[in-house]
C-alpha positions as CSV (number, residue, x, y, z in Angstrom):
1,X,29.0,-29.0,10.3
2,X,29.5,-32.7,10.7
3,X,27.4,-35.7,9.9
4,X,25.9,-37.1,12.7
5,X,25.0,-40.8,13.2
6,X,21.8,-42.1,12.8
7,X,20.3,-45.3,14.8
8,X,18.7,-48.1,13.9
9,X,15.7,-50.0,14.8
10,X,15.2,-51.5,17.0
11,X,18.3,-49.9,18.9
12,X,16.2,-49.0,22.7
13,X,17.5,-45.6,22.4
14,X,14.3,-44.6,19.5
15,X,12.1,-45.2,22.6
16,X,13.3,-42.8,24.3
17,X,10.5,-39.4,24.9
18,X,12.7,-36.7,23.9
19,X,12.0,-33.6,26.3
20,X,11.4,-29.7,25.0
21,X,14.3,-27.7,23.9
22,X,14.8,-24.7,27.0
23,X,16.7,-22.1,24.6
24,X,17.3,-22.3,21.1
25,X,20.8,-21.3,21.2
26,X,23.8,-21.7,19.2
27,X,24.4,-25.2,20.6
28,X,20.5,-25.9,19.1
29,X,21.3,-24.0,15.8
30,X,24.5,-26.4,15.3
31,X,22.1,-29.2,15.6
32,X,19.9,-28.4,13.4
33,X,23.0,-27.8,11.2
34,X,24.4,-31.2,11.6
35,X,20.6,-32.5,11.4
36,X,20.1,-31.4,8.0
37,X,23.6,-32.3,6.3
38,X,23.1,-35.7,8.3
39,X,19.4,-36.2,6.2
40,X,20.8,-34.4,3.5
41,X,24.0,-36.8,2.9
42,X,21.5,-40.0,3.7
43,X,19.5,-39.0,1.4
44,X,16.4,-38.9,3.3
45,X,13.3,-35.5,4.0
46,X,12.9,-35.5,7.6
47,X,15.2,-36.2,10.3
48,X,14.1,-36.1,14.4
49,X,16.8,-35.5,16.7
50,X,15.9,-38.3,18.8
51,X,17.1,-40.7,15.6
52,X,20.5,-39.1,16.4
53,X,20.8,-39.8,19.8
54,X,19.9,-36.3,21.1
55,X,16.3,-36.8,23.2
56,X,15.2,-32.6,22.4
57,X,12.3,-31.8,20.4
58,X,13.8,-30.8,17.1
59,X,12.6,-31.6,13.5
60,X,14.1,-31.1,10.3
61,X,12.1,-31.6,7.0
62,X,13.1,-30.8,3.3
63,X,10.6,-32.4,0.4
64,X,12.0,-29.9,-1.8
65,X,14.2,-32.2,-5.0
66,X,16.5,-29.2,-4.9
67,X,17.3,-29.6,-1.0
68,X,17.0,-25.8,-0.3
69,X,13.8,-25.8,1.3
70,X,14.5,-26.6,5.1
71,X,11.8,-25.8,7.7
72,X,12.7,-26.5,11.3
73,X,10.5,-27.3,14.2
74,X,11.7,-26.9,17.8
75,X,9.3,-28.2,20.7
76,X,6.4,-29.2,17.8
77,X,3.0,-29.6,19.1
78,X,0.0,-30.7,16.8
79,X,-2.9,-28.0,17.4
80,X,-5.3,-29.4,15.2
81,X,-5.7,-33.2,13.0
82,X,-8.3,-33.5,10.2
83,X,-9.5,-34.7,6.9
84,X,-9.8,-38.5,6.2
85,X,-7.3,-41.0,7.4
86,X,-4.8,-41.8,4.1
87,X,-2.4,-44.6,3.7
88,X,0.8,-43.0,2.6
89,X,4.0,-45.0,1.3
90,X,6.5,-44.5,4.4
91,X,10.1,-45.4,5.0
92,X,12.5,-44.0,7.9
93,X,16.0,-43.7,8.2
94,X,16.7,-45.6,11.3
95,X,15.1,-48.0,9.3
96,X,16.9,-48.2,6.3
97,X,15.3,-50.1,3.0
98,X,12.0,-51.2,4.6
99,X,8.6,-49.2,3.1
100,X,5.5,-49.6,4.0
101,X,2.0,-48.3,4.2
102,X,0.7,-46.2,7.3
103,X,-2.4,-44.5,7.4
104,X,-2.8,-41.0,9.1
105,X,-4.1,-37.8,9.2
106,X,-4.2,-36.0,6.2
107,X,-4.4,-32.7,7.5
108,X,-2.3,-31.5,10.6
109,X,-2.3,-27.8,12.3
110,X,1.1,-27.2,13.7
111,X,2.6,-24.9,16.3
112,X,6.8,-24.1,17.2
113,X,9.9,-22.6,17.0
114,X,12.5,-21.7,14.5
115,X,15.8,-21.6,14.6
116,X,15.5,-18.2,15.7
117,X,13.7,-19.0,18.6
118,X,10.5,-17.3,16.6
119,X,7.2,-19.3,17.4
120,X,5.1,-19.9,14.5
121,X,2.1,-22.1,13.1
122,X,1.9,-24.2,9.7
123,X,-1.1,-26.0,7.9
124,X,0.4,-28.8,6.4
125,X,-1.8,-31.7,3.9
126,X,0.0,-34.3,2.2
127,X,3.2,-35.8,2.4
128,X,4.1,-32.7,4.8
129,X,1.5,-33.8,7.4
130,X,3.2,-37.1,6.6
131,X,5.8,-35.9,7.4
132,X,5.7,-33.8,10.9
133,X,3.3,-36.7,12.1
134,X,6.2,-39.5,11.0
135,X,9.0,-37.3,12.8
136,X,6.6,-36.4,15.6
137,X,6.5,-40.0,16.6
138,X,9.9,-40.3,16.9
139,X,9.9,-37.4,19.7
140,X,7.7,-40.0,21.3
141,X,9.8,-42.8,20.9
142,X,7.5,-44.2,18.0
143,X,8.6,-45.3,14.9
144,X,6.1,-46.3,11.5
145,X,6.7,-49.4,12.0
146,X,4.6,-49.8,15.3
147,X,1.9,-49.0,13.2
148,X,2.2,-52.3,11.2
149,X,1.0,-56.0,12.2
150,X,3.1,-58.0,14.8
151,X,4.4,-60.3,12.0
152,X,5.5,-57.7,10.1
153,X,7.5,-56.1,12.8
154,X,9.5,-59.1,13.8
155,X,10.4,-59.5,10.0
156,X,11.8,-56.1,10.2
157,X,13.9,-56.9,13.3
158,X,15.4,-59.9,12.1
159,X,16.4,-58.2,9.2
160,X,17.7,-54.9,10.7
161,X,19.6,-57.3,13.2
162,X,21.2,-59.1,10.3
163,X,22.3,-55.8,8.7
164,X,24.0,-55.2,11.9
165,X,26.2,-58.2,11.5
166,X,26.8,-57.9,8.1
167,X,30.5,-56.5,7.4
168,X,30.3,-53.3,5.4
């Protein structure tokens, strides 16, 4: 496995429309390998493959506190959105340190692959809906932070371009 390098807003390449996965084969099952260890070691729960500069429709998402509870989605599509729109506490991590509030869905009905190549469907509520929505944005080169005021986006990019600069 090997950690994989995440990008940073607003780096052009997060707008990119990531297109469906044709197989899942071993070269998509060592993605998702390097995919988890990458969120794992950042620490972050959900990681798209577009943040890593590969533009295929793969998710990875672990709320567990343990790590050990990894659920993969290859070529996602939301069947189904409901319940009330809730503002939720979001971060990202091509968007390191910066949190703020985003309202969606709080329900979401979700169809695709596993690892395996097995199709399947998932109710989610909560911070999982959160959480597919937030990742499913980035397959469409949208990131949380689109969702906030003008102001507060230019604050974000100064400061993410200063990071840049910054020696480590």
């Amino acid at each position: 496995m090997a950690l994989l390098t995440i990008l940073h807003y607003p780096d052009p390449r997060l707008k990119k429309v990531a297109k469906p996965v044709l197989a899942v084969d071993d070269r998509i099952r060592r993605l998702v390998r390097d995919m988890a260890e990458t969120m794992y070691e950042a620490p972050g729960i959900g990681l798209a493959a577009s943040q890593v500069d590969v533009h295929e429709q793969v998710l990875v998402i672990d709320l567990s506190e343990t790590c050990d509870d990894l659920r993969v989605f290859i070529n996602p599509r939301i069947l189904e959105i409901g319940g009330a729109l809730l503002p939720h506490e979001e971060g990202c991590l091509s968007v390191p340190g910066v949190y703020d509030r985003v309202e969606r869905p709080e329900r979401v009905r979700v169809a695709a692959l596993n690892e395996r190549g097995e199709a399947f469907e998932l109710e989610a509520e909560g911070l999982l809906a959160v959480c597919i929505q937030h990742e499913m944005d980035h397959l469409r080169g949208r990131l949380f932070v689109e969702y906030l005021s003008q102001l507060k986006q230019n604050r974000i990019k100064t400061r993410m371009r200063k990071l840049e600069r910054e020696p480590v």
